[in-house]
C-alpha positions in Angstrom: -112.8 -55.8 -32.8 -111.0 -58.5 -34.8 -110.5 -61.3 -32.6 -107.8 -63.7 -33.6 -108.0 -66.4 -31.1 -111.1 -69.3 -30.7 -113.4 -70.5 -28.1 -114.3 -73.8 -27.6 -117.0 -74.2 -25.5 -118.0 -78.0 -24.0 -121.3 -78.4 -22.2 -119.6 -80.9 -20.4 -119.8 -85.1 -20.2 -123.0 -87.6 -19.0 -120.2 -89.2 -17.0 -118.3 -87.3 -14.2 -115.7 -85.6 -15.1 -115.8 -86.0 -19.0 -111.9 -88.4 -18.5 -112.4 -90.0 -14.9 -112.0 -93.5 -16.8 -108.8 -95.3 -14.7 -108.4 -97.4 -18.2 -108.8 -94.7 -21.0 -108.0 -97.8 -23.6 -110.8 -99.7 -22.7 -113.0 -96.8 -21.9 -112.2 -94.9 -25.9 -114.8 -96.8 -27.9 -117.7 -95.5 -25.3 -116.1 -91.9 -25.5 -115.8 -92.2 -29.6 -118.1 -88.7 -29.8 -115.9 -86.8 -27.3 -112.5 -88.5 -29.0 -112.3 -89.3 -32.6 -115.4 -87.9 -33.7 -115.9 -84.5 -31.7 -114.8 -82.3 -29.2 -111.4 -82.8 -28.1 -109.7 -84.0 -31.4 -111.4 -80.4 -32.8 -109.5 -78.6 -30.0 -106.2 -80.1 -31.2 -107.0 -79.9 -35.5 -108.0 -76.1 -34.5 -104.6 -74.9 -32.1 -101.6 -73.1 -34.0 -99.2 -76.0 -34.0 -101.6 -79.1 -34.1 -100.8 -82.3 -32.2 -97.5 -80.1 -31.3 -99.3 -77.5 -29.4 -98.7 -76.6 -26.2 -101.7 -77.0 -24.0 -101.9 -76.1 -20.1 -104.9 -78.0 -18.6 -106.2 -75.3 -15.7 -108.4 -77.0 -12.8 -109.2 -74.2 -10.7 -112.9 -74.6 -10.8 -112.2 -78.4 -9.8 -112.2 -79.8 -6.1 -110.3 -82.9 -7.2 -107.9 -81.2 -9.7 -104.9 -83.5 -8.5 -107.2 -86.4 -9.8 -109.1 -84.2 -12.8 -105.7 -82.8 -14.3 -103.9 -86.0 -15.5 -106.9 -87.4 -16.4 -107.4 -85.2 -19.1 -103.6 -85.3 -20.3 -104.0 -89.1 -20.9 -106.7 -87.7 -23.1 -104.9 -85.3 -24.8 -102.2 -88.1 -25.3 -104.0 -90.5 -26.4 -105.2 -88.2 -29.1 -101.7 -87.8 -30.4 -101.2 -84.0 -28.4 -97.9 -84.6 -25.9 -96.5 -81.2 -25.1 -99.7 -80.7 -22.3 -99.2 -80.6 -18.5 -101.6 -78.8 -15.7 -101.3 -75.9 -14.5 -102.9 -75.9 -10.9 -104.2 -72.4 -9.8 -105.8 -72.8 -6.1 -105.5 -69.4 -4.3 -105.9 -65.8 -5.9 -102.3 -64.6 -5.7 -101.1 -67.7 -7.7 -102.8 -65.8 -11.1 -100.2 -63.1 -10.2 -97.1 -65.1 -9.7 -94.7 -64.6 -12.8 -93.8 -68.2 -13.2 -97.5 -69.4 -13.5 -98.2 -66.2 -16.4 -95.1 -66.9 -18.2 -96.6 -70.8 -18.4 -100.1 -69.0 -19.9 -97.7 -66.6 -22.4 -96.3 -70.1 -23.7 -99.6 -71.9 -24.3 -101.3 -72.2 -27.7 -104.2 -74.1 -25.9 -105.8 -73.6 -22.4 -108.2 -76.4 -21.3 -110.8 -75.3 -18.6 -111.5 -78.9 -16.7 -115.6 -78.2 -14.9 -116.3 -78.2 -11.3 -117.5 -74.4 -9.7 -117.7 -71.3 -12.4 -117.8 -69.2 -9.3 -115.2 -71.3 -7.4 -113.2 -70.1 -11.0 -114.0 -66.8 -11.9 -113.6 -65.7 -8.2 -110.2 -66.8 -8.0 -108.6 -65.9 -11.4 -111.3 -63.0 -12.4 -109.6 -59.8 -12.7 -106.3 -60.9 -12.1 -103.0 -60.5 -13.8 -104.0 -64.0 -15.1 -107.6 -62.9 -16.7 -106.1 -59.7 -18.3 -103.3 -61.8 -20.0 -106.5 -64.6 -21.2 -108.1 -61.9 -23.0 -105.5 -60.3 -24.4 -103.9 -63.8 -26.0 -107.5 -64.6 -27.2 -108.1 -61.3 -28.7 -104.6 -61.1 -30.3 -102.8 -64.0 -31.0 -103.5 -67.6 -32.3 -104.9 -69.1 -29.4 -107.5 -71.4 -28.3 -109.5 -71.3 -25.3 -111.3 -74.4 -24.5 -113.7 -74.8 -21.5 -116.2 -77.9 -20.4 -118.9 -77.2 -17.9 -117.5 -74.5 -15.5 -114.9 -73.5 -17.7 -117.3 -72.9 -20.4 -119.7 -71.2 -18.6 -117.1 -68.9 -17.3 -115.9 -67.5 -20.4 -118.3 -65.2 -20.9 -118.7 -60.9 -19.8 -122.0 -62.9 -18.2 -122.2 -66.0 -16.1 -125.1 -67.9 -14.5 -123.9 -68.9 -11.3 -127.3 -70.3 -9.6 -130.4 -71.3 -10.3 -132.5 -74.8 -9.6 -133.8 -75.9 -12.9 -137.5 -77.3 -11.8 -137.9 -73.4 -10.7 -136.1 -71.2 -13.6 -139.3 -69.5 -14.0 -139.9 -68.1 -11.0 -138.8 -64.4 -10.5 -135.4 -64.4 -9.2 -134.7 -67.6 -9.0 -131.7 -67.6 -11.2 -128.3 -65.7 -10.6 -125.9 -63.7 -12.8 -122.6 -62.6 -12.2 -119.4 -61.8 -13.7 -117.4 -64.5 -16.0 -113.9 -64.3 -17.0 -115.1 -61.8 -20.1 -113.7 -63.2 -23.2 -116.3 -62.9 -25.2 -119.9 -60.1 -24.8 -123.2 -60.6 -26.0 -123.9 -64.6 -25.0 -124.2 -65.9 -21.6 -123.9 -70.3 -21.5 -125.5 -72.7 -19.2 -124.0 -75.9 -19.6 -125.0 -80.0 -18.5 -128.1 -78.5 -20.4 -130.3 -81.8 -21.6 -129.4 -83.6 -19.0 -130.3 -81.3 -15.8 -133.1 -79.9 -17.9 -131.6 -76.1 -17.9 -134.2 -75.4 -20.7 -136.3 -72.9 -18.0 -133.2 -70.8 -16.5 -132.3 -69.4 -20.2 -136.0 -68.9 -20.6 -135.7 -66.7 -17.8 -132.4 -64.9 -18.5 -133.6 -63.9 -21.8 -136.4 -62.0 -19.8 -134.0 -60.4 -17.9 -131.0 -59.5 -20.5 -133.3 -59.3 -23.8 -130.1 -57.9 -25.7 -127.8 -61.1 -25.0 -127.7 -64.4 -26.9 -128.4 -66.9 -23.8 -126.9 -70.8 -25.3 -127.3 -74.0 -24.0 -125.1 -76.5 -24.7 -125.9 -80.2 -24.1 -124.0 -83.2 -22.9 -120.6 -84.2 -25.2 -122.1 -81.0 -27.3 -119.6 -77.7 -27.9 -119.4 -74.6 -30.0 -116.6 -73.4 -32.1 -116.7 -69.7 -32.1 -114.8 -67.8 -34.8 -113.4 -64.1 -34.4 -115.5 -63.7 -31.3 -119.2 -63.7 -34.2 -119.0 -67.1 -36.0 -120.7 -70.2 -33.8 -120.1 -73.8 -35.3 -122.0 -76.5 -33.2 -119.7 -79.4 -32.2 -120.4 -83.3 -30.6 -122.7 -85.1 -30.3 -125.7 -83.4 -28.9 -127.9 -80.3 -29.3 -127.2 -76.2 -28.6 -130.0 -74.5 -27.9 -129.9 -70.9 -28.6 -132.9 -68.4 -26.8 -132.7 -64.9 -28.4 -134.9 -62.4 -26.4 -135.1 -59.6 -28.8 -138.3 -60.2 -29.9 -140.5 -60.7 -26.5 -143.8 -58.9 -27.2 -144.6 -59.0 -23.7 -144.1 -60.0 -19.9 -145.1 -59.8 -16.3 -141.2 -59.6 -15.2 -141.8 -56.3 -13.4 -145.6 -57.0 -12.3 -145.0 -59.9 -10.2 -143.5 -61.0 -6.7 -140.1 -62.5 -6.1 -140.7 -66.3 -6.0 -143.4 -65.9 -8.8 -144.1 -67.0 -12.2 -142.8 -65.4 -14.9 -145.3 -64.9 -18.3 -143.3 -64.4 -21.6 -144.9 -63.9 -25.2 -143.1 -64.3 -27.9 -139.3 -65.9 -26.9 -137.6 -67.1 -30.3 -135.3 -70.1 -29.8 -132.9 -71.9 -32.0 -131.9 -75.9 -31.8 -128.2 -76.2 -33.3 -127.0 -79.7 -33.8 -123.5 -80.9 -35.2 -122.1 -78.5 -37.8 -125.0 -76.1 -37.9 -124.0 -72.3 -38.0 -124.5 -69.3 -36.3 -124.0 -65.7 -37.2 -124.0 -63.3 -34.2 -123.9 -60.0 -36.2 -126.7 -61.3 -38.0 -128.5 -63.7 -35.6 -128.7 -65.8 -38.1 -128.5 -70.0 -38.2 -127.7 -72.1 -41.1 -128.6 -75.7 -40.9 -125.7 -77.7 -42.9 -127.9 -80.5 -43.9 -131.2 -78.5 -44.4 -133.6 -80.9 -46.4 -134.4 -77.5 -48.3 -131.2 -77.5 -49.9 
């Protein structure tokens, strides 16, 4: 399928909230990787119309999105983007209600503020709302952008549990259903930080066949026609590929036990690296090979 939309993928902000600064003037110069440099200013130079763009900021996976949402317009704004407003989806039949999709038909950008992936994909998943998601990111100029909950919701995938000290243990961590923009990869998110390393471990025990990325603080991908990844910010992506395993004890041992696994192949992406998902293959842009 030839995707025309993007993905833009955040693994979230050390700070709460990514923009819950009440001076984003004074705060800008701390937040230079996530403004000028990085994420949010590549959301805007990638969108159909540029700083004219219209973006709909969506905090359904919030619990303060009447203090989350204009947070993140002032950011947008201060950016140079103006035609943005939130879009507030609470309860289930909302993602049905004409005047809310016609909002979605109009957007060039969404912007998925964090919170609760399930909180999000259990209100809008399969809704009038999803379907018309997928179908502007599969055919039309469009940019879907997600931090933390929103970017761990955009996939077919979607860890929705799993305490990080005890990834490795069997069953510990739980999958369900995302939002299903985009097959093949399943993201953890807040990934340095929280130490996340263990649950994709896991996972690619589990789903060998999926791409399992984790995406650190103020750290995103840029993903291309649904196969081209671009690392983004100012951290690390780490990328576990579980095609390979030689061997493991998945299906030998107890619930609540240690998992063995020989052979995992993992990839550490850093800003403007590359990766190829037909080929599973990652170019490092300043390789000191080159």
């Amino acid at each position: 399928m030839n995707i025309q939309g993007k993905l833009i993928i955040i693994g979230g902000a050390v700070d709460k909230g990514s923009f819950t600064e009440t001076d984003l003037d004074k705060s800008a110069p701390q937040n230079l990787n996530f403004f000028e440099e990085g994420i949010l200013k590549r959301i805007i130079k990638e969108s159909k119309n540029k700083e004219a763009s219209r973006i709909e900021v969506i905090t359904t996976a919030s619990k303060i999105p009447r203090e989350i949402g204009p947070e993140y317009v002032k950011a947008f704004n201060y950016l140079g983007a103006h035609n943005v407003d939130v879009l507030h989806i609470e309860r289930r039949e909302q993602a049905s209600e004409p005047e809310i999709l016609n909002r979605l038909k109009a957007a060039d950008v969404v912007m998925f503020t964090g919170g609760d992936q399930l909180r999000l994909t259990s209100i809008l998943g399969g809704t009038p709302f999803d379907d018309l998601l997928i179908s502007k990111y599969r055919n039309e100029d469009f940019v879907y952008a997600g931090t933390s909950a929103g970017a761990a919701a955009a996939s077919n995938n979607m860890i929705y549990q799993g305490s990080s000290h005890e990834a490795l243990l069997k069953g510990e961590v739980k999958i369900t259903s995302g939002l299903g923009l985009i097959d093949d990869v399943v993201i953890d998110t807040h990934f340095v930080q929280r130490g996340r390393i263990g649950r994709l471990f896991k996972a690619g025990v589990g789903k060998p066949k999926v791409l399992w990325i984790g995406l650190g603080e103020d750290t995103g991908l840029l993903i291309n026609n649904g196969r081209q990844m671009e690392a983004l910010g100012s951290g690390l992506v780490i990328l576990v590929d579980g095609r390979e395993i030689k061997d493991t004890n998945l299906t030998q041992v107890e619930l609540g036990q240690p998992i063995s696994i020989n052979h995992l192949v993992t990839h550490v992406m850093s800003k403007n690296d590359t990766f190829d998902l037909d080929t599973f293959k990652m170019t490092i842009k300043s390789s000191q090979y080159v």
